[in-house]
One Martini backbone bead per residue (centre of mass of N, CA, C, O) as a GRO file, in nm:
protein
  132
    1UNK     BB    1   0.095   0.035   0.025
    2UNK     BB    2   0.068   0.372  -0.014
    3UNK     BB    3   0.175   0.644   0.055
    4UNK     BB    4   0.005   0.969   0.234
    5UNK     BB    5  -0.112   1.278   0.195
    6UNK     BB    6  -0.301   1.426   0.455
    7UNK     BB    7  -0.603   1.623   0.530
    8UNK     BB    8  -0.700   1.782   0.843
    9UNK     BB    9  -0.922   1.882   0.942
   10UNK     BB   10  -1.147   2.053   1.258
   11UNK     BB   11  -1.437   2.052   1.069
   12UNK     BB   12  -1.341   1.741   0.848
   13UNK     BB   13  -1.109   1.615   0.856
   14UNK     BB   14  -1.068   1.388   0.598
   15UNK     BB   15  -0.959   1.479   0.238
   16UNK     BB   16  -1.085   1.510  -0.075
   17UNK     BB   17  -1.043   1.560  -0.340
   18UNK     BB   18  -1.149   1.815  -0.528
   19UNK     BB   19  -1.366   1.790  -0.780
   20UNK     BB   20  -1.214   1.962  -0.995
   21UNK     BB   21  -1.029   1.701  -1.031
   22UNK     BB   22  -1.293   1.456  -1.081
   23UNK     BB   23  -1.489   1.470  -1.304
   24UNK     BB   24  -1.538   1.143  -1.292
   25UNK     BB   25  -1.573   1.008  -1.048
   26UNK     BB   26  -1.336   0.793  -0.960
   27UNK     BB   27  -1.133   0.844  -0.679
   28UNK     BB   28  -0.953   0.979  -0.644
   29UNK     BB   29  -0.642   1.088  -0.520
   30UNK     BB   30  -0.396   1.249  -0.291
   31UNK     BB   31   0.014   1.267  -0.190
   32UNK     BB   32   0.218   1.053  -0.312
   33UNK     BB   33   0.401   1.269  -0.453
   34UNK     BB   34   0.505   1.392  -0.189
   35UNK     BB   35   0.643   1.155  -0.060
   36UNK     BB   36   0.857   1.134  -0.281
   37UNK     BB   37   0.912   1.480  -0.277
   38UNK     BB   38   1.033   1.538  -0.001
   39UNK     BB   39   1.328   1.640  -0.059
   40UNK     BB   40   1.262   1.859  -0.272
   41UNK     BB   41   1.072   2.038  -0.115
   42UNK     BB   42   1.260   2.082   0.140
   43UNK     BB   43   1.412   2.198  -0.024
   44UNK     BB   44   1.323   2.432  -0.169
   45UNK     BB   45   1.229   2.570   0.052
   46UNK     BB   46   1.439   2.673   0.189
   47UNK     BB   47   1.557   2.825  -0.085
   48UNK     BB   48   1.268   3.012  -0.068
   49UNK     BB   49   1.168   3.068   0.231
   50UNK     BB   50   0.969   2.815   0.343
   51UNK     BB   51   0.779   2.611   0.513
   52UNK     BB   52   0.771   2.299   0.542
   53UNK     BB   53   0.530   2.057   0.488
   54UNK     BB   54   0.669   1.912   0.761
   55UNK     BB   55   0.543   2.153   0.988
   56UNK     BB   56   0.223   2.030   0.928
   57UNK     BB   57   0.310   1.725   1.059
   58UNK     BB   58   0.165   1.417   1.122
   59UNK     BB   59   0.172   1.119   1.225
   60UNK     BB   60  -0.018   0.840   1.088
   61UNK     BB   61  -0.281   0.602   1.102
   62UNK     BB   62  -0.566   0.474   1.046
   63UNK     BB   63  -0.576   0.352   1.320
   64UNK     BB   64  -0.489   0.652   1.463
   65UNK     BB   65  -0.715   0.892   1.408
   66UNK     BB   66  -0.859   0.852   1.748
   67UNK     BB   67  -0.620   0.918   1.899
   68UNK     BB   68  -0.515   1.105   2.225
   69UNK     BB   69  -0.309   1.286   2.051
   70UNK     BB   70  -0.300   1.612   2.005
   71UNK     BB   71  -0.338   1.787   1.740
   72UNK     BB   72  -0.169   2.047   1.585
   73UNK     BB   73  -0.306   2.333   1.478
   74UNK     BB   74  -0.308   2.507   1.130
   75UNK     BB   75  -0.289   2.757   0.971
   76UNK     BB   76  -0.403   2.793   0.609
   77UNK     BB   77  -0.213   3.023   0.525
   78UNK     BB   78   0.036   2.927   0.576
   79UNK     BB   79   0.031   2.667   0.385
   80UNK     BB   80  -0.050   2.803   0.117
   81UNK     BB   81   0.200   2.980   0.105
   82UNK     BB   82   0.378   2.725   0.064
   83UNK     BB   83   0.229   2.595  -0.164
   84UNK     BB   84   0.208   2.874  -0.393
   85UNK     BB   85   0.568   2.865  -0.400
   86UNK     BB   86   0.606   2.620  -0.451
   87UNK     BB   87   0.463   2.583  -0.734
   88UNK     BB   88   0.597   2.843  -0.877
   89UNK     BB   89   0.870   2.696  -0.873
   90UNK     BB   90   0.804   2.441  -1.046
   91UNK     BB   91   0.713   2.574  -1.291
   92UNK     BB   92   0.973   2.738  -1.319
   93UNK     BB   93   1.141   2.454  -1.245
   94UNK     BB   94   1.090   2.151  -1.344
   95UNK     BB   95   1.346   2.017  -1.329
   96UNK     BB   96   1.455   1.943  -1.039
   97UNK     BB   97   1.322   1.661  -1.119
   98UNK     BB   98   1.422   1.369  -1.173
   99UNK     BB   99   1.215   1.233  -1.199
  100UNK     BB  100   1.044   0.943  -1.433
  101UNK     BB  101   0.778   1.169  -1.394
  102UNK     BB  102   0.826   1.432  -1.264
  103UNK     BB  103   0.672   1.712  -1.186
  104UNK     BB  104   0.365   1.677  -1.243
  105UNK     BB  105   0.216   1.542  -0.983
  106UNK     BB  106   0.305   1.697  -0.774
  107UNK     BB  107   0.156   1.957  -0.874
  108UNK     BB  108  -0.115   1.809  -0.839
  109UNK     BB  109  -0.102   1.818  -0.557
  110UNK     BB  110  -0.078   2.069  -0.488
  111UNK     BB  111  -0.336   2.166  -0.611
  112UNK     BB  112  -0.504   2.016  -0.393
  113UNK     BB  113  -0.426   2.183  -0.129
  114UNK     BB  114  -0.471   2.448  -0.209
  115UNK     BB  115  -0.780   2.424  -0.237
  116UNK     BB  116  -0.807   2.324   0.044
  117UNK     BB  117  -0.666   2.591   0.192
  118UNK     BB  118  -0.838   2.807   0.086
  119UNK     BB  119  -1.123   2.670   0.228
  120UNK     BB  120  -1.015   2.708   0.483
  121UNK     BB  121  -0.977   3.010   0.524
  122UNK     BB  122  -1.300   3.063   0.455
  123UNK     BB  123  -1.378   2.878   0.694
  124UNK     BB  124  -1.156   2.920   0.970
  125UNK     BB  125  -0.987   2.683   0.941
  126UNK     BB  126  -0.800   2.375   1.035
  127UNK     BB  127  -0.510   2.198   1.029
  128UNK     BB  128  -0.325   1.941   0.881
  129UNK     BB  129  -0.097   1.678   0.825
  130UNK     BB  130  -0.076   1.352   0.700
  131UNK     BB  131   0.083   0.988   0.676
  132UNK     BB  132  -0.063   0.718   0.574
   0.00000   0.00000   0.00000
């Protein structure tokens, strides 16, 4: 089974793809290359002097999603921010992928999470990231 970074919002839990993400209503998911591109968006993310995306996470398993350890909720701006610094940079220099996929996927997650912490911005909800 693939790891995932998914999207814990504080007031609907995980999120799933956005809607206008999987026009056929497949159950697309997303999250898969963000952990495969974990080390290159760290780097990304350094070089440009942003947050990184593991700042805003928390490890857990399916069957850990209800346990006791109380999660850190981070402002969904911060995330945002974050985010959409991170996809103008891989727009802006594809290359840096070295990956035999390039960097499509990662951006098609990238704007997964954008979507996802907009709405969440919208609704003053808070988030975290998880890795299952």
């Amino acid at each position: 089974m693939s790891r995932e970074l998914a999207v814990i919002l504080k007031t609907g839990g995980s999120c799933n793809l956005p809607p206008e993400m999987d026009f056929k209503d497949e159950g697309l998911i997303f999250g898969v290359s963000l952990l495969a591109a974990n080390m290159l968006l760290e780097d990304v993310a350094e070089d440009i002097g942003v947050t990184p995306l593991s700042a805003f996470m928390k490890e857990e398993s399916y069957e850990d999603e209800e346990s006791d350890d109380a999660p850190v909720w981070y402002d969904p701006k911060q995330g945002l921010e974050t985010v959409a610094k991170l996809l103008s940079y891989l727009l802006a220099h594809p290359e840096v992928d070295k990956s035999p996929e390039g960097v499509y996927w990662v951006l098609w997650d990238l704007r997964a999470l954008e979507l996802i912490l907009r709405d969440a911005v919208n609704e003053n909800d808070r988030f975290y990231f998880a890795e299952w």
